[in-house]
Backbone bond lengths (Angstrom), bond angles and torsions (degrees), N, CA, C in turn:
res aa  C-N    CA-C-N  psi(-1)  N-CA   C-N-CA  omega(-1)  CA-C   N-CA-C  phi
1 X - - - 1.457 - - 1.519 112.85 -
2 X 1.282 114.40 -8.61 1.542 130.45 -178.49 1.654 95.53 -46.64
3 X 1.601 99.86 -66.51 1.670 104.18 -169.30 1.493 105.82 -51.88
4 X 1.181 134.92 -63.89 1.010 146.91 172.01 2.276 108.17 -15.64
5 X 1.095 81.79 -70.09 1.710 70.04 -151.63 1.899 85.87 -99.52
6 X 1.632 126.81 10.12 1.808 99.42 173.98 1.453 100.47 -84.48
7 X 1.223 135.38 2.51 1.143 120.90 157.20 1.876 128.13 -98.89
8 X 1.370 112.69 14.75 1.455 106.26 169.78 1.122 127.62 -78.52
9 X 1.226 118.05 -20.90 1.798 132.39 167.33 1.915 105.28 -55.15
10 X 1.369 116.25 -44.58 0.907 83.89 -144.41 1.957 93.17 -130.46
11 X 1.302 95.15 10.92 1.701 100.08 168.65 1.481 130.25 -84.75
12 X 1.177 123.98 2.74 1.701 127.36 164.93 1.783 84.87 -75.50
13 X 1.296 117.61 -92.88 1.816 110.58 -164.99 1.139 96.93 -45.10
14 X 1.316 155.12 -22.41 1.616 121.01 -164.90 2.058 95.84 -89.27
15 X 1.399 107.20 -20.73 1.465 106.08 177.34 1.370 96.87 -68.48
16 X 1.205 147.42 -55.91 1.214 155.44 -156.83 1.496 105.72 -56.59
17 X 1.020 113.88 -50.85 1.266 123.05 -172.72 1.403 112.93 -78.67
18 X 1.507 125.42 -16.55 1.697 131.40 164.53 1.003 96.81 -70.10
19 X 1.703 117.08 -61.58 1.595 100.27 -160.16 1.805 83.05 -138.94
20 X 1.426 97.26 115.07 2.188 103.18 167.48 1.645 99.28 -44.12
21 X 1.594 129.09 -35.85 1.548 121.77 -154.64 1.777 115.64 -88.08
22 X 1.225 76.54 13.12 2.139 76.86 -162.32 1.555 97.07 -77.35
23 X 1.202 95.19 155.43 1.900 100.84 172.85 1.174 104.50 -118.08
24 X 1.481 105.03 165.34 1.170 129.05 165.05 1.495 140.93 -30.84
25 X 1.458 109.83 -34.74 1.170 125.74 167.92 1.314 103.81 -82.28
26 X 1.163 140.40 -67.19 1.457 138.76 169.77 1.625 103.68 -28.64
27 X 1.507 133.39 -29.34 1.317 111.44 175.63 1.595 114.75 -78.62
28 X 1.648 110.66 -21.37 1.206 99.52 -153.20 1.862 87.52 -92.12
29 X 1.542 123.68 -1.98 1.238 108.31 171.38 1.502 114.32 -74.40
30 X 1.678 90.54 -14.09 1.990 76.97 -175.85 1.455 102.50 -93.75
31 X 1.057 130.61 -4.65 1.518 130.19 175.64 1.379 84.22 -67.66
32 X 1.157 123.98 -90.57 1.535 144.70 -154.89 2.292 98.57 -43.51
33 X 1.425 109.44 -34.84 1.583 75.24 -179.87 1.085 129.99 -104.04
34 X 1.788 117.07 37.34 1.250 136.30 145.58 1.684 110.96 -43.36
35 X 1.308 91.00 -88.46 1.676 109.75 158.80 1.706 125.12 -19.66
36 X 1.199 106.44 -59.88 1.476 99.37 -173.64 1.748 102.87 -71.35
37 X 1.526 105.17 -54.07 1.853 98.63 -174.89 1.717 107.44 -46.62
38 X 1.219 104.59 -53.75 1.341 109.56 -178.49 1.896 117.75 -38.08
39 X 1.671 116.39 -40.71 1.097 137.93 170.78 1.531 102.65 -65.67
40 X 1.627 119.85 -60.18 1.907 100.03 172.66 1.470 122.26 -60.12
41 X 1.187 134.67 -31.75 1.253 136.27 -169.90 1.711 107.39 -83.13
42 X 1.078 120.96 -27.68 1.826 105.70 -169.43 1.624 87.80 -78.84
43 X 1.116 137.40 -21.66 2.066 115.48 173.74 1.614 108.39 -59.88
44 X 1.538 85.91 -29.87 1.695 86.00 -152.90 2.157 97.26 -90.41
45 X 1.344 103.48 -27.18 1.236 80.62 -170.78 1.465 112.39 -78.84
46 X 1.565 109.65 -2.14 1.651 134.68 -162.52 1.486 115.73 -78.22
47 X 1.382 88.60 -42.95 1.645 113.68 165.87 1.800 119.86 -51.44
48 X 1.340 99.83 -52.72 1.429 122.65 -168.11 1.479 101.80 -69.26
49 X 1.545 109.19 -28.25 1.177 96.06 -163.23 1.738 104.49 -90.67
50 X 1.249 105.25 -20.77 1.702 131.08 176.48 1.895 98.03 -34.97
51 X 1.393 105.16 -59.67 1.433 121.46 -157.62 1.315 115.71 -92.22
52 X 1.338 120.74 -22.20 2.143 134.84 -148.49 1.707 86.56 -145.06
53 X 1.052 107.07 163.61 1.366 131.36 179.63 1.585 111.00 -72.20
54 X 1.267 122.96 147.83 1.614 108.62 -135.14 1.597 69.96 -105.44
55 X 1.559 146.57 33.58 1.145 141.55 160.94 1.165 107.99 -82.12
56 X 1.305 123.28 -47.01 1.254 124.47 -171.92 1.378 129.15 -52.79
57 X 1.398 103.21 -70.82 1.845 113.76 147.99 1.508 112.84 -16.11
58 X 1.618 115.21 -62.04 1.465 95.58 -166.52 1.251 113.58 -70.97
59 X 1.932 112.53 -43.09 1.994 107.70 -178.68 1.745 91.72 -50.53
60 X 0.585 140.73 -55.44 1.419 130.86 -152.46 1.762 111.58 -58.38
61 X 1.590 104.72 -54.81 1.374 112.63 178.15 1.909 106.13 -53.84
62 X 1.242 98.06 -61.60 2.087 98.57 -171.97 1.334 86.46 -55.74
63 X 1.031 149.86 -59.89 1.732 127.21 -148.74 1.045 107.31 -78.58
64 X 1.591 145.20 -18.71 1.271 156.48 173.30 1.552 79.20 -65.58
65 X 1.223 139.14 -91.44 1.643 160.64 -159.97 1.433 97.00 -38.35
66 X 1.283 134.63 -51.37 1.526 143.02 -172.84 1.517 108.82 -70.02
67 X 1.463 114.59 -49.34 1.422 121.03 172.78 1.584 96.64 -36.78
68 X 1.778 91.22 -82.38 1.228 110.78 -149.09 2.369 112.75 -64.73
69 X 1.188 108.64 1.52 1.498 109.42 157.37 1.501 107.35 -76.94
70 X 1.377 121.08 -34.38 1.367 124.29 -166.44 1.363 115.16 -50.03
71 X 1.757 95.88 -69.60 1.125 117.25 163.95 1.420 123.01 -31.34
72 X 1.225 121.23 -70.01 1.222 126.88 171.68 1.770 125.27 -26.39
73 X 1.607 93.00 -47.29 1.517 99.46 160.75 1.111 154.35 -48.07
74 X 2.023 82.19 -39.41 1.344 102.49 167.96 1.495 126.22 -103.59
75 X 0.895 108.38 49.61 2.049 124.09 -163.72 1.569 90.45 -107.47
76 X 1.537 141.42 -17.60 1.175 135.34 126.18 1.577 124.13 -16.16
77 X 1.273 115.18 -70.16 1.283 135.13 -163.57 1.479 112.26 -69.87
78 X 1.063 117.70 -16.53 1.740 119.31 175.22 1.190 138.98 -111.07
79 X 1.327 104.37 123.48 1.604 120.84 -154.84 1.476 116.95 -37.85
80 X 1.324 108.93 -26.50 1.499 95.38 -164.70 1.843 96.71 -164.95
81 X 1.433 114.11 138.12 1.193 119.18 162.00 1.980 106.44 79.65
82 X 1.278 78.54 21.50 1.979 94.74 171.52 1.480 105.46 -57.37
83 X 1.093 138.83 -27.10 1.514 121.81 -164.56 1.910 105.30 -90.28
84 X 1.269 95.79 -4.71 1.847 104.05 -171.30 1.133 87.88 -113.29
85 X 1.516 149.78 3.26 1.341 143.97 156.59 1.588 99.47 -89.69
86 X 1.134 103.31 -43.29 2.086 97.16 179.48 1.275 111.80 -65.35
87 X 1.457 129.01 -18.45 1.268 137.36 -155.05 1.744 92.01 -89.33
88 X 1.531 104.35 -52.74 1.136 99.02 -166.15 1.464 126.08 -120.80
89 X 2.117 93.96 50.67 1.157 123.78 163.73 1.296 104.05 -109.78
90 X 1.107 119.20 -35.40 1.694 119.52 158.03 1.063 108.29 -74.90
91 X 0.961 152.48 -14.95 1.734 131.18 156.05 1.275 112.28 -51.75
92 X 1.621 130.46 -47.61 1.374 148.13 -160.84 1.436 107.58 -97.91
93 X 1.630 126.67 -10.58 1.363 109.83 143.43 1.310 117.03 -95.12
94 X 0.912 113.28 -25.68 1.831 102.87 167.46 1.713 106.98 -58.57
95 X 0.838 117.55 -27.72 1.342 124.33 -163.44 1.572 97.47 -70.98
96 X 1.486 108.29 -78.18 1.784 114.97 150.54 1.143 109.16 -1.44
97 X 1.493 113.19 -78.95 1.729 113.40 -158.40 1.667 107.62 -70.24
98 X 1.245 123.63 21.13 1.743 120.82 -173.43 1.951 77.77 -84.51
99 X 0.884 141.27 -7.00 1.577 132.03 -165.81 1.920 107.19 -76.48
100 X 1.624 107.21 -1.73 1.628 121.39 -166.64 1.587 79.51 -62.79
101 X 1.788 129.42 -71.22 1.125 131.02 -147.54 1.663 107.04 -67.02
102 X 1.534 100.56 -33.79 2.289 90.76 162.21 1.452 109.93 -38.04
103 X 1.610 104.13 -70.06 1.652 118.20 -169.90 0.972 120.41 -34.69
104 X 1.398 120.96 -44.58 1.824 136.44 -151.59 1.884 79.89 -107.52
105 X 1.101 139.53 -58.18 1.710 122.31 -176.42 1.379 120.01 -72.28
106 X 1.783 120.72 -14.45 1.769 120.66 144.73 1.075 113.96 -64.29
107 X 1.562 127.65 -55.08 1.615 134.93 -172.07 1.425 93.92 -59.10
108 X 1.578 157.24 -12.98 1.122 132.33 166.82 1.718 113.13 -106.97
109 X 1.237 112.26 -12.33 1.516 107.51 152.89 1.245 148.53 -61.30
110 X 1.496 81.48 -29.87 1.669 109.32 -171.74 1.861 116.98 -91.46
111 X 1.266 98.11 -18.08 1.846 109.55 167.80 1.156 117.96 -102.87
112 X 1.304 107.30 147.83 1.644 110.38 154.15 1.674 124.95 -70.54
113 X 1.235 110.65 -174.06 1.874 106.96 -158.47 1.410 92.89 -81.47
114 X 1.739 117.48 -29.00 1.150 100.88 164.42 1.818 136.34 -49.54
115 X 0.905 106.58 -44.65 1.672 127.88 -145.68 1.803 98.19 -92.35
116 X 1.463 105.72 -24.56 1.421 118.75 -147.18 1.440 88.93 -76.87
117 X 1.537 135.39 -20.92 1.296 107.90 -159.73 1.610 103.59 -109.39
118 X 1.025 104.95 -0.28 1.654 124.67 169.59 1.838 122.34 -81.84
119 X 1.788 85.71 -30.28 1.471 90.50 160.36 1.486 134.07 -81.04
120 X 1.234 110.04 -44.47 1.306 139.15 167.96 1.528 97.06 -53.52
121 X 1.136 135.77 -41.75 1.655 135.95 -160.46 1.684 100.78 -79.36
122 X 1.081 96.04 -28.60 1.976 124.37 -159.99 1.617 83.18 -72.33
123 X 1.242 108.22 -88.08 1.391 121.04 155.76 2.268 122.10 24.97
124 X 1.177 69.46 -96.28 1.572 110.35 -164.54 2.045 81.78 -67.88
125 X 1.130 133.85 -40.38 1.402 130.01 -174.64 1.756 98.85 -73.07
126 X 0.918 107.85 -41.80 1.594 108.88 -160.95 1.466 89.70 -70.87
127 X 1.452 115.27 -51.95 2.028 110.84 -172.89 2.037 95.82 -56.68
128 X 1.136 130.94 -54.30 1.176 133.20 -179.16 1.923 106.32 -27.91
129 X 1.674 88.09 -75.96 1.002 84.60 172.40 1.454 155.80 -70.16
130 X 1.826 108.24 -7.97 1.457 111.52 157.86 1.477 106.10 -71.53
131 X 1.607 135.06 -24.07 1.296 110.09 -174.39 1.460 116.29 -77.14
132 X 1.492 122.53 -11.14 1.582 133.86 163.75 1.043 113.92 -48.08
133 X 1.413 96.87 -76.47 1.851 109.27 -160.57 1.480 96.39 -76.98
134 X 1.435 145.01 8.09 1.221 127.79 179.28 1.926 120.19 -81.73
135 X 1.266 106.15 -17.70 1.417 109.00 167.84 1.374 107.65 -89.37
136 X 1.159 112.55 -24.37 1.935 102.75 170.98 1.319 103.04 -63.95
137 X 1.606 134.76 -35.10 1.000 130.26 -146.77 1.761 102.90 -79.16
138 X 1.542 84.85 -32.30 1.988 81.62 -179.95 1.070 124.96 -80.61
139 X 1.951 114.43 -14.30 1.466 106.82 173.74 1.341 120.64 -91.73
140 X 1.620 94.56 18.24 1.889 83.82 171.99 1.410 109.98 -102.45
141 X 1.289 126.80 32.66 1.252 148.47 121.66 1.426 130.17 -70.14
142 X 1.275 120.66 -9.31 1.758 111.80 176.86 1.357 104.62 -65.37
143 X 1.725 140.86 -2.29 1.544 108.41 176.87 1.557 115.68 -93.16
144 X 1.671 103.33 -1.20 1.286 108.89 168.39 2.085 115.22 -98.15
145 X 1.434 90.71 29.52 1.385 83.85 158.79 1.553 136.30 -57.40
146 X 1.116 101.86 -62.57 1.784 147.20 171.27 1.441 103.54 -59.44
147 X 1.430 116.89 -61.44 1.348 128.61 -159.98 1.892 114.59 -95.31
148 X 1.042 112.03 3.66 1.621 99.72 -167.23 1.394 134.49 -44.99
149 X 1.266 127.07 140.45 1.433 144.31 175.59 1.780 118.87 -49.00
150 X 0.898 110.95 79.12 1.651 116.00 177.30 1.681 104.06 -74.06
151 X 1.273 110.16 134.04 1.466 113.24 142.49 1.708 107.46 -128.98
152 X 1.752 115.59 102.37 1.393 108.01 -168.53 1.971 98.91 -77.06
153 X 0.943 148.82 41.72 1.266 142.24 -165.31 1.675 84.03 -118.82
154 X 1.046 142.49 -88.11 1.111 152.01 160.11 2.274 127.96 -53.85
155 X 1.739 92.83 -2.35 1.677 87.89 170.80 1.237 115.19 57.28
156 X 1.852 111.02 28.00 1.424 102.59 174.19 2.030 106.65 -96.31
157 X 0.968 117.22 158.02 1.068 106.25 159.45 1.517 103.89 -161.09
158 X 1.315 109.60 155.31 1.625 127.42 -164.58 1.265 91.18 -115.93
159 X 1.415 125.62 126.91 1.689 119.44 160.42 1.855 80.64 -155.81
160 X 1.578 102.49 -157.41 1.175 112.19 -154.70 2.113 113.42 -78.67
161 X 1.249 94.69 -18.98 1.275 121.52 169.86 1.270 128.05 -52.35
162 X 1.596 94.45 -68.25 1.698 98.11 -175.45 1.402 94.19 -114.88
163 X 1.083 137.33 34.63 1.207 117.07 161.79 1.662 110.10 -94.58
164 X 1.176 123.21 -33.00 1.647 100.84 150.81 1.227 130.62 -32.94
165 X 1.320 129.76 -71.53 1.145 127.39 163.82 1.686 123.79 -7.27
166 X 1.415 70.85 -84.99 1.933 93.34 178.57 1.720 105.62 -49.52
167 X 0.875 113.73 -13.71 1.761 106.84 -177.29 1.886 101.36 -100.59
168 X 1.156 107.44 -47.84 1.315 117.56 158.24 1.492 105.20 -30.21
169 X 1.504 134.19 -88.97 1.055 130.91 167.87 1.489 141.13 -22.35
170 X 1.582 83.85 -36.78 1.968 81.47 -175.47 1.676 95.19 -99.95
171 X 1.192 133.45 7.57 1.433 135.36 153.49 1.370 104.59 -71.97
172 X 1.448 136.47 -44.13 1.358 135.18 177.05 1.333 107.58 -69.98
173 X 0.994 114.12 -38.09 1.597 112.43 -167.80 1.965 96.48 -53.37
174 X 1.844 91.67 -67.78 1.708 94.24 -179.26 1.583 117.19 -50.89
175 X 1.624 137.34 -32.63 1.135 112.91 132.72 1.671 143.50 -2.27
176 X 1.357 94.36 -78.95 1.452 111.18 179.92 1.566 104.51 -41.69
177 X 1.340 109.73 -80.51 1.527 130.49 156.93 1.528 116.20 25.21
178 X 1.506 89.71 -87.52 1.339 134.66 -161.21 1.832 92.87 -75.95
179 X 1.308 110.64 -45.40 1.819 98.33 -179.37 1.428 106.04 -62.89
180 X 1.563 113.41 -49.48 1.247 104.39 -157.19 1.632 124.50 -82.62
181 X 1.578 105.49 8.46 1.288 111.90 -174.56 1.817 103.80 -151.77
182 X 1.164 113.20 30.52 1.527 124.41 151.49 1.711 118.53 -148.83
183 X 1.168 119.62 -9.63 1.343 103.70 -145.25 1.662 80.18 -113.70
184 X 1.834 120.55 131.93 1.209 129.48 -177.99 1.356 118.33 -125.82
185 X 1.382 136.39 116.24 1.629 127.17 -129.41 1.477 90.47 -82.51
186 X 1.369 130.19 173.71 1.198 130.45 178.92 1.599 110.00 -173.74
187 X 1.352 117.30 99.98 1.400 126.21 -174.18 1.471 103.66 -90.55
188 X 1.135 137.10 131.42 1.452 123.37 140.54 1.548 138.15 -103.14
189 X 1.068 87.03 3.91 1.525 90.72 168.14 2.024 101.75 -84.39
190 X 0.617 106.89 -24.20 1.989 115.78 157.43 1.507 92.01 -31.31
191 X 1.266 108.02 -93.46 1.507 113.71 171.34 1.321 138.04 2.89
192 X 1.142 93.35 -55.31 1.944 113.04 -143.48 1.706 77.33 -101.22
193 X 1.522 130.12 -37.90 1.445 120.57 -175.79 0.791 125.76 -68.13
194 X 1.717 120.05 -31.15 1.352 133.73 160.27 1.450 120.79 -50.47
195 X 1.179 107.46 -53.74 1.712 118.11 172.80 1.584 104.10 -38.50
196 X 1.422 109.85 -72.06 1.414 109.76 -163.90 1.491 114.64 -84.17
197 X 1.527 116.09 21.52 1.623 116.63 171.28 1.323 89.84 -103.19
198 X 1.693 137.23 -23.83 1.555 143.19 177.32 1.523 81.20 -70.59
199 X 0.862 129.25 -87.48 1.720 125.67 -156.36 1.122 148.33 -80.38
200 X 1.714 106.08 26.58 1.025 146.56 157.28 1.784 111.54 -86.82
201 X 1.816 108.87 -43.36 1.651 97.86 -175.88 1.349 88.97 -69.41
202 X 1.713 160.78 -20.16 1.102 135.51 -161.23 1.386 90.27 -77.79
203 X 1.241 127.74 128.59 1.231 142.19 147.09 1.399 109.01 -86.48
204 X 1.695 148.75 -72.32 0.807 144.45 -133.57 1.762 113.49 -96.41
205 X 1.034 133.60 134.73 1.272 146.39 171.34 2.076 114.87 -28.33
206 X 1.532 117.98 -47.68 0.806 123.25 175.29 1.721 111.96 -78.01
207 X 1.497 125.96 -38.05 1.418 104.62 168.37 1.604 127.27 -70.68
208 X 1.569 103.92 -2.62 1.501 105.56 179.31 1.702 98.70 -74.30
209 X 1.044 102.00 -31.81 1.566 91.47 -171.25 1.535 122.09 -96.59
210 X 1.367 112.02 13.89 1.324 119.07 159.42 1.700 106.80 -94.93
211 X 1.444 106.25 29.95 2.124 86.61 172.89 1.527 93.44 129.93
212 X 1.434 130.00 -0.64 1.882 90.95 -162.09 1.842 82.86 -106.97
213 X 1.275 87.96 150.96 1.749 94.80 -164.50 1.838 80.36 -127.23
214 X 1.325 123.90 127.74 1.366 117.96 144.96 1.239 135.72 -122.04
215 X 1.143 124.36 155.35 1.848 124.54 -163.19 1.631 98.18 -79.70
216 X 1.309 94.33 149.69 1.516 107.19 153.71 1.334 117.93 -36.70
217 X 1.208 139.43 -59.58 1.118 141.55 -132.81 2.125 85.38 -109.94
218 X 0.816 133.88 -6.33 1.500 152.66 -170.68 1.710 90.97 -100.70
219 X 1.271 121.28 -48.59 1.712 108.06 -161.14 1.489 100.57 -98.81
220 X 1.584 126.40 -33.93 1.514 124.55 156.16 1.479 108.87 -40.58
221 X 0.947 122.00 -54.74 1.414 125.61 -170.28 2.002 123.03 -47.92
């Protein structure tokens, strides 16, 4: 939710400054198509993750999300029709962030019934809390209002605007990072299916009692 709200502080003036003519309603469509992309992509990234290793889904979602903060940064830099490039750089991080419903459908694969509601709780606190601290996050850019960081060789510049963005990004980046060189998938309900596809071929009374043990949740089934 970080991406989401470190740029509400400070995206009416940074629209203003693409285009003086934009209205009001035009801002609240770009608020709003965070939200909706975000709403097409969690079926689809949910799906993917159903069938393929739920790694994939996520590199795919953050680098979609990393692009598209970049961009956003750079919606400064283009000659013409910048406010339909901001529009639909927030489409493509909302789009990114559809990866919440991977997280929350691994985080319940990956625990037991114990653990699961502590994860899930974990969860839902951490999104809380990126949508808090995400407007603090953009005003610790107000001293580069006045002052911003140009490099004209490359058309980057850091001021109070896009430096959300750009911080946004290098939070995804360490994401990326961190998935692709710590994070090791781990289902257990894998487990528990295996068990009760073993103890289902016992049909007969005498092989149950040489060893086949089945779960509750295996003989409901």
């Amino acid at each position: 939710m970080v991406a989401f709200s470190i740029v509400l502080s400070s995206l009416w003036p940074y629209l203003l400054e693409v285009d003086a003519t934009v209205t009001t309603e035009f801002l609240g469509g770009v608020v709003a198509v965070y939200s909706v992309a975000q709403l097409i992509a969690s079926p689809v990234f949910g799906t993917w993750s159903d069938y393929r290793p739920v790694k994939e889904p996520l590199l795919i979602s953050i680098s979609i999300n990393i692009l598209a903060n970049i961009a956003y940064s750079y919606v400064g830099a283009v000659p013409s029709g910048g406010k339909w490039v901001m529009m639909m750089s927030r489409f493509f991080v909302g789009f990114g962030a559809g990866n919440v419903a991977v997280a929350r459908a691994y985080v319940s694969g990956a625990t037991s019934l114990q653990e699961r509601t502590g994860a899930m709780a974990g969860i839902s606190a951490c999104q809380a809390l990126g949508f808090i601290i995400g407007p603090a996050l953009g005003l610790a850019f107000q001293p580069l209002e006045n002052h911003p960081l140009t490099i004209p060789a490359i058309k980057f510049t850091l001021s109070l605007y896009t430096g959300p963005g750009f911080l946004s990004a290098l939070l995804g980046l360490v994401n990326l990072v961190l998935l692709i060189f710590l994070f090791k998938e781990y289902r257990i309900y894998t487990k528990v299916n295996k068990i009760s596809c073993k103890c289902r071929r016992r049909s007969s009374e005498e092989e149950n009692e040489k060893g086949c043990y089945c779960p509750t949740s295996a003989v409901i089934s």
